[in-house]
N, C-alpha and C positions, 0 to 999 in steps of 0.2 A: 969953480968946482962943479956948478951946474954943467955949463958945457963939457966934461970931463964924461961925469953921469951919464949925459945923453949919447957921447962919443960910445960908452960901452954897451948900451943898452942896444947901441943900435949894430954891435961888432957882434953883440949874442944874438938878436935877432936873424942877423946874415949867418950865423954860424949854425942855427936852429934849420933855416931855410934849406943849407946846405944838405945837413945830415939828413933831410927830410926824405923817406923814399918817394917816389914818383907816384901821386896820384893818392898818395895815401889820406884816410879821412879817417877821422876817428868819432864815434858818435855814442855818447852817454843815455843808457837809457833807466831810468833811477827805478828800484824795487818798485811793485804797485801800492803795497801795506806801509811804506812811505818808510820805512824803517833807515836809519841813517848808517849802522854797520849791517845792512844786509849783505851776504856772499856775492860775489861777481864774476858772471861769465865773461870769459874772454872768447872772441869769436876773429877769425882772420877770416875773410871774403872776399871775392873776386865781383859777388853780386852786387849791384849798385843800393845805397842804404832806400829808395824809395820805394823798391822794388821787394827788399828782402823787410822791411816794417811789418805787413802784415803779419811775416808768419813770426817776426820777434814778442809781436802782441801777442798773438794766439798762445804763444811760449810763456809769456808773462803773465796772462789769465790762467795759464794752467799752475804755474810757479809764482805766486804775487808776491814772494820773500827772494829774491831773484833779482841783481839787478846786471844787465847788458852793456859791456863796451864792445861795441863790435868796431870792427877797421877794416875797411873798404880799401884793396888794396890790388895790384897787378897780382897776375896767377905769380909770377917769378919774383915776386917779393914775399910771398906767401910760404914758396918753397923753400924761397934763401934763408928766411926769418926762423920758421921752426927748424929746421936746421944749424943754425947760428946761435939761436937759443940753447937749445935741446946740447949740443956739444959743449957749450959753455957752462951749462949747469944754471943757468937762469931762470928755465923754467920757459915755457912759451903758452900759446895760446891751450883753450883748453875743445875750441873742433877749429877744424879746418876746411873751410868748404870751397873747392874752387872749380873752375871748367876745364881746365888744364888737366885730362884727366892723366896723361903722361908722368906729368911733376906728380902727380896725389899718387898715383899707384908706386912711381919711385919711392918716394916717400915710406909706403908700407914697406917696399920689398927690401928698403935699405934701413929697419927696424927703428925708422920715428913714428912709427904709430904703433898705436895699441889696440889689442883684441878687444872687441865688444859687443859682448855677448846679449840680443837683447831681444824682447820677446817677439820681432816681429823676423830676427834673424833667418829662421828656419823658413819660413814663408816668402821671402826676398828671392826674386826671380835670381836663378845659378847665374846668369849671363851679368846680373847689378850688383855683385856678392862678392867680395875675395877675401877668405878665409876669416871671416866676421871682423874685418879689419878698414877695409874699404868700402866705401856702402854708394853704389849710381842712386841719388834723390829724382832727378829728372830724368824725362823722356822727351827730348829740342832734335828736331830734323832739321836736316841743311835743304833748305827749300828755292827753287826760283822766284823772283817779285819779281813783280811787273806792276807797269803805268796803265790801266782800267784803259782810260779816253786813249791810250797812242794804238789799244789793241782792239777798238769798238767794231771792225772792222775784218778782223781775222783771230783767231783763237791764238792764244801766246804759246811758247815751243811748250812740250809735256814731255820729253824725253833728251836724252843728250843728243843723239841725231838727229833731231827735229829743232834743235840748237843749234847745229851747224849749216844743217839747211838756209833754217833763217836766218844766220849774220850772213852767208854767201850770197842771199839773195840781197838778201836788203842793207847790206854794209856797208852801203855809200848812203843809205838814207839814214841810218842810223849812226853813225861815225859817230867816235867818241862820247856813247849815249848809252852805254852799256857797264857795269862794274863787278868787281866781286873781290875778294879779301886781297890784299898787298901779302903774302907765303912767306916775306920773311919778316916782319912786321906781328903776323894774327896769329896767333896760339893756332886757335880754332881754323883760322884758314888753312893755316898747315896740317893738319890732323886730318880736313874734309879732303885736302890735294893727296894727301897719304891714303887714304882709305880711296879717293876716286883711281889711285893706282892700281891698287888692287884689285876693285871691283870690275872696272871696265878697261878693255886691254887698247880701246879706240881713243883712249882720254885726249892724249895728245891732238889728235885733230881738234877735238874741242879746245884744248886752249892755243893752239896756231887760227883756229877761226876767232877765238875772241881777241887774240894779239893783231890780225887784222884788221878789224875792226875798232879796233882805236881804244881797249877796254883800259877805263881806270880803276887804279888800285887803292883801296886804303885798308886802316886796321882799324878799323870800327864799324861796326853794323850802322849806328843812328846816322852814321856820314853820309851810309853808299841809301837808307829809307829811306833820307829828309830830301834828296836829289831825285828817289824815286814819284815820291810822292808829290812833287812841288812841277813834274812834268822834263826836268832839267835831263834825265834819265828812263828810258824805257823799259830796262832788263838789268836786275841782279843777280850772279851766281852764286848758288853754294852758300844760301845770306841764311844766319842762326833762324830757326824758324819760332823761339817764344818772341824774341826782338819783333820776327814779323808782323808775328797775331796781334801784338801788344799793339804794334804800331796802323795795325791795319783794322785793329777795331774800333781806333779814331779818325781814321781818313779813308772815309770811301773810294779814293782813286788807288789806293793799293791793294793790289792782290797776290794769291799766292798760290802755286801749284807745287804737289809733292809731286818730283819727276819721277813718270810712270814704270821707266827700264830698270831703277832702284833710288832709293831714298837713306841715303846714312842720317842715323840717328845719334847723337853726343850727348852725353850727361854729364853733371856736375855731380861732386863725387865727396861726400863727406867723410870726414874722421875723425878721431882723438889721438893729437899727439901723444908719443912717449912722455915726451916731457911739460905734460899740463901740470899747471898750480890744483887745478881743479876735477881732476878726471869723470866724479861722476857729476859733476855738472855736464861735462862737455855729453857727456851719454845720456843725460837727462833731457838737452837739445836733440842730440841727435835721434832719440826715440821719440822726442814731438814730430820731428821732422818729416821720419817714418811712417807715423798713426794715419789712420786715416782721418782726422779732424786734420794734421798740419799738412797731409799730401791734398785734401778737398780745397784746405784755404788756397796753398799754393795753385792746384787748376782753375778756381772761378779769380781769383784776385791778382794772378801774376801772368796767367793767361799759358802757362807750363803746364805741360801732360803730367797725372802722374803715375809715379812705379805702383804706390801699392797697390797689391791685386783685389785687397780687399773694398777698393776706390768704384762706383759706380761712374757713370755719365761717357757723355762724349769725349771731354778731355782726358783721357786716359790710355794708357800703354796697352791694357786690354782691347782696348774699344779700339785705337790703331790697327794692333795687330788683326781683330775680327776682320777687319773689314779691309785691311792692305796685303796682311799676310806677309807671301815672300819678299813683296817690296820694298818692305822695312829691313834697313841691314843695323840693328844696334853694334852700336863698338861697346863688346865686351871689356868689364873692366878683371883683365889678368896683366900681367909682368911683360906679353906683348905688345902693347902698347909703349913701351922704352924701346923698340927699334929703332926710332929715329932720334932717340936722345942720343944716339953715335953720331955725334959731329959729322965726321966723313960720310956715310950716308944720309944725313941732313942735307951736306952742303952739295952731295951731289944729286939730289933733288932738289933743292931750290937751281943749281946754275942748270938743270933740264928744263924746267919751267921758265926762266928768262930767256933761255934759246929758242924755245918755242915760241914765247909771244915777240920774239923779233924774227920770227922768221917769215920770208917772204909766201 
């Protein structure tokens, strides 16, 4: 009977494992006033829980009757799930915050989210704002990293042409020592390879010079920093730039240049589903989010610029813009941003991007 027991225990366990989505984390975070039927936010996030801690304290100092299940989850589990819920009538989470700003704004335009009207609403930069539904939290530029000691000697590229110079010159010294996002793989890589279409009509040489040179691919930032940083890697393209700062204000061999010809800028994009258990909770977060105590905590503690205008210091969208200007291209958050949710125009950007870096 025992062996029986253990046979099922162990058929639910693999059955658990199964049904589990990919990468999914769930983390309890209990009322502060200790209270045992306090109310419970539900929160679905793409941010990692180390990272997104602070501003859930800061949330729970301001709410101590409050308590937080957040789940750390892929942008496309995020999407499928309130989706999936919300049709089912189960009910889903009650905000939604992810980087995928593609999925989050489908999301509003295909009526799972809800209007949310809130006091900093009217003051939210027109370009971070869609129809008080979608709301850009962040201001993360897609930036160059580079290896400090491999460049002690010459200034690292500052532009895209100045990136194809250098792999033409030095692409035999540099083989295989260069990276930047895997396009069908990285949310975000494919978003910055979209927007580099747009913006620069040369892009393609740049990615035939970096298929030259031997560039590897992956879908995670910490993969293509910890290769930079360690020396294994010289040069990163198009790498999220809060991952950089974050990682560059612990390793002095990493650095970082906003490339000077233009700088796309991606935010992560909050809301309240249709279908929350909770709705004015989820607006309760989402206007900590907003304020300027949870947009400050975010700039000193997460190392993300932030949107509100009412935000002082360096780290900041304002203080950006003062001082880059046109540089800065933010991706506005409207229902443009689904152009490439069209399959056939996805697929025939990414096989233009694999021709190119095989081409000779």
């Amino acid at each position: 009977m025992h062996g029986l027991a253990t046979m099922r225990l162990a058929i639910l366990i693999v059955l658990v494992c199964l049904s589990a989505p990919a990468r999914a984390e769930v983390t309890l975070f209990p009322a502060l006033d200790g209270a045992s039927n306090a109310r419970t936010l539900v929160v679905y996030s793409s941010l990692d829980v180390p990272l997104a801690k602070p501003m859930i304290d800061g949330f729970q100092r301001a709410n101590p009757d409050v308590a937080v299940r957040y789940e750390d989850l892929l942008t496309t589990d995020i999407y499928d799930r309130v989706v999936a819920e919300t049709d089912a009538g189960k009910g889903t989470a009650d905000i939604a915050f992810s980087s995928a700003m593609d999925l989050q704004v489908k999301l509003a335009n295909d009526g799972y989210a809800q209007e949310s009207r809130l006091p900093l609403s009217d003051r939210w930069p027109r370009w971070a704002n869609w129809r008080d539904t979608a709301y850009a939290l962040t201001f993360e530029p897609a930036v160059f990293v580079y290896h400090k000691p491999s460049f002690k000697d010459v200034a690292p590229p500052a532009t895209r042409g100045q990136l194809v110079d250098f792999l033409r010159t030095q692409g035999d010294k540099i083989y295989g020592r260069i990276a930047t996002y895997d396009i069908e793989r990285s949310g975000v890589g494919f978003m910055f390879m979209a927007r580099d279409q747009e913006q620069y009509p040369d892009i393609w040489s740049v990615i035939r010079a970096m298929g030259a040179a031997g560039v590897k691919l992956y879908s995670t930032s910490s993969a293509i920093l910890e290769r930079i940083a360690d020396g294994r890697f010289v040069l990163g393209y198009n790498i999220l730039g809060s991952y950089a700062a974050d990682w560059a204000a612990r390793d002095p061999d990493v650095g970082i240049v906003l490339p000077k010809d233009y700088t796309v800028v991606m935010s992560r994009i909050g809301l309240v589903p249709t279908g929350s258990h909770s709705p004015d909770l989820g607006r309760r977060y989402l206007e900590y989010f907003m304020s300027a105590e949870g947009q400050t905590v975010m700039a000193r503690e997460l190392e993300i610029a932030a949107v509100n205008p009412e935000v002082s210091g360096e780290n900041t969208a304002n203080r950006m813009q003062e001082v880059l200007g046109a540089q800065l291209r933010p991706v506005p958050v409207s229902p443009g941003l689904m152009v490439y949710l069209d399959q056939v125009k996805r697929m025939r950007l990414i096989e233009r991007w694999n021709a190119a870096l095989r081409s000779p």
